[in-house]
N, C-alpha and C positions, 0 to 999 in steps of 0.2 A: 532460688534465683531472685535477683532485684527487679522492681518493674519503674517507672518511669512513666510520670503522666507531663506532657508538654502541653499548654493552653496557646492558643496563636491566635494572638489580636490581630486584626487587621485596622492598617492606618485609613483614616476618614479619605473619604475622598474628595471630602469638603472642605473647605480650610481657607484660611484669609492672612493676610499679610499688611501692618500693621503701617500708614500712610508716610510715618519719617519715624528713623529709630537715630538716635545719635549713638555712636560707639568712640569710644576711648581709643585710639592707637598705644601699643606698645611704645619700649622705649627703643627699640630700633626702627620709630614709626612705619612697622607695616599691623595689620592684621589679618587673621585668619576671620570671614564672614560664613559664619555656620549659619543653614535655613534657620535653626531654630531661635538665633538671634532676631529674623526680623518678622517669625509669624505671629501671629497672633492667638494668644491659649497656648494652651501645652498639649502634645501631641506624642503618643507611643512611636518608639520607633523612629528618629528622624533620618536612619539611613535608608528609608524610604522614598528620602524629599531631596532633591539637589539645588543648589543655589548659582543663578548666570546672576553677572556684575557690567553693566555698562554705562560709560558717559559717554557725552552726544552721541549716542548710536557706534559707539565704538565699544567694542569689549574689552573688561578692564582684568586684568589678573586676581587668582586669589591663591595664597596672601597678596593682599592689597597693597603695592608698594608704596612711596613715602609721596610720588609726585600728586598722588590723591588727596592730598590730609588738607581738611579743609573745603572739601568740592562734595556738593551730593549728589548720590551717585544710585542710578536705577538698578532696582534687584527683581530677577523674577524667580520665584519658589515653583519647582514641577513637581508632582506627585509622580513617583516612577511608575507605577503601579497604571495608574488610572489617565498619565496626562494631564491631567487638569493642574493649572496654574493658577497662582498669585502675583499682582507685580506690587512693590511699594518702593522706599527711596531710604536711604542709610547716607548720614552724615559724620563723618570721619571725623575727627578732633584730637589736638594736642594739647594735652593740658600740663605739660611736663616745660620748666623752663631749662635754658640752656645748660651743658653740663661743665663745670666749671673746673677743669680738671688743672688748674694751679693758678694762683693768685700773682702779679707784680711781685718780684726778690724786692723785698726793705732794702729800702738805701739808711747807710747810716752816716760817715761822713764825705760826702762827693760834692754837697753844696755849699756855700759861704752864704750871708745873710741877703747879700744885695741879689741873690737869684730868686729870689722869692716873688718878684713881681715877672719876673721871665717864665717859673712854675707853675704858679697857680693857676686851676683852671684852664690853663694852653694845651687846647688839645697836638696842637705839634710835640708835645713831650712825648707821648708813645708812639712817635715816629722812632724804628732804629736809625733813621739816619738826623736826628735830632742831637745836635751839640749836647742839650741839655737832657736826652733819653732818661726816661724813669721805670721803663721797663711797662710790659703789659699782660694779661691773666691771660692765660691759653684755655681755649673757650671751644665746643663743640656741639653741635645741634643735629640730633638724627634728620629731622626733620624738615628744615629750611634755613638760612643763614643765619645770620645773627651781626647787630647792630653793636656798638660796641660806644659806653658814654662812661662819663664820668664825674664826679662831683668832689672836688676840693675847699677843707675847712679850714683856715689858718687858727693855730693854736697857741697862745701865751707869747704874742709878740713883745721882745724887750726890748733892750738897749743894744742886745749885741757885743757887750761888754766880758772881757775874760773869756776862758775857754768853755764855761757850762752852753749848754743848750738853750737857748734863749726863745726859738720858734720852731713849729713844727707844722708839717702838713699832713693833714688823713684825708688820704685819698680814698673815696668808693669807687668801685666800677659796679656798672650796669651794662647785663650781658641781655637783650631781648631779640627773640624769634620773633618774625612777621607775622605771628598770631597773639603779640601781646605780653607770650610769657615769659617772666624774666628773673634770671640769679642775680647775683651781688657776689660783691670779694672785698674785701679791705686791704689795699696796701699796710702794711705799717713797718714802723721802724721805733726798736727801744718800747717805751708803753705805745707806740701808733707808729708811726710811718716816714715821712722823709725827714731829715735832721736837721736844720740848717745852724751851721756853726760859722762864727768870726773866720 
């Protein structure tokens, strides 16, 4: 016959929880808040311990949805066992910036040289209903909206003379969520970005 020796810890009934923990959000800005994220020490067994989530005195869901991220938020740890609690406070954060899932289509020839003071820099260009439309990056934020800017460089201004390409514009966009963080995308057209031809 086989025998089998089991040892069984039991979990402290003492225990502390740990005054502000900061945790990362996913990229579908929720997260799952496990007690042992915000106690303090390391501790056997944490399905012992269950974790409550509220702001101002309202209870807050867990996984932690995305309208938290950024808010700190009270936690109290129970020992199943024994009752005895912990409270301390978890701050959510998104450190991911916005997803940038396609960049402005390159324009190559749609402008003539004298648009070049009506493009640059004008943010009415990524209006679609813009005469002069230059197209804009489709842009996504799990987490909160996103700001949408941009910066135009003028490139080898010439004469304008014959068919060659005489001037060009490289467009950035800058995509930032309301916590600062932020992508980038480069228009371009040919080596960079809009064309401007005679």
């Amino acid at each position: 016959s086989i025998s089998k020796e089991v040892t069984i810890i039991e979990t402290p009934e003492e225990f502390a929880c740990n005054d502000l923990v900061t945790i990362t959000v996913n990229a579908g800005c929720e997260i799952l808040v496990r007690p042992e994220m915000v106690m303090s020490g390391n501790y056997f067994c944490y399905d012992d311990y269950e974790i409550f989530i509220s702001y101002d005195g309202q209870v807050v869901p867990n996984p932690v949805p995305a309208q938290f991220t950024g808010l700190t938020l009270r936690t109290l740890v129970r020992h199943r066992p024994s009752g005895r609690i912990c409270i301390g406070n978890v701050r959510l954060v998104d450190v991911q910036g916005p997803q940038v899932d396609s960049c402005a289509t390159d324009i190559r020839d749609r402008f003539i040289c004298s648009d070049v003071s009506n493009i640059l820099n004008n943010p009415e260009t990524i209006d679609p209903d813009h005469p002069l439309y230059t197209g804009r990056p489709s842009v996504e934020d799990n987490c909160s909206g996103t700001t949408l800017t941009f910066q135009d460089i003028l490139v080898d201004q010439g004469a304008c003379d014959g068919d060659d390409t005489t001037a060009y514009i490289r467009r950035r966009f800058f995509a930032e969520d309301k916590f600062g963080n932020e992508s980038t995308c480069d228009q371009k057209m040919l080596e960079l970005e809009v064309i401007l031809r005679k």
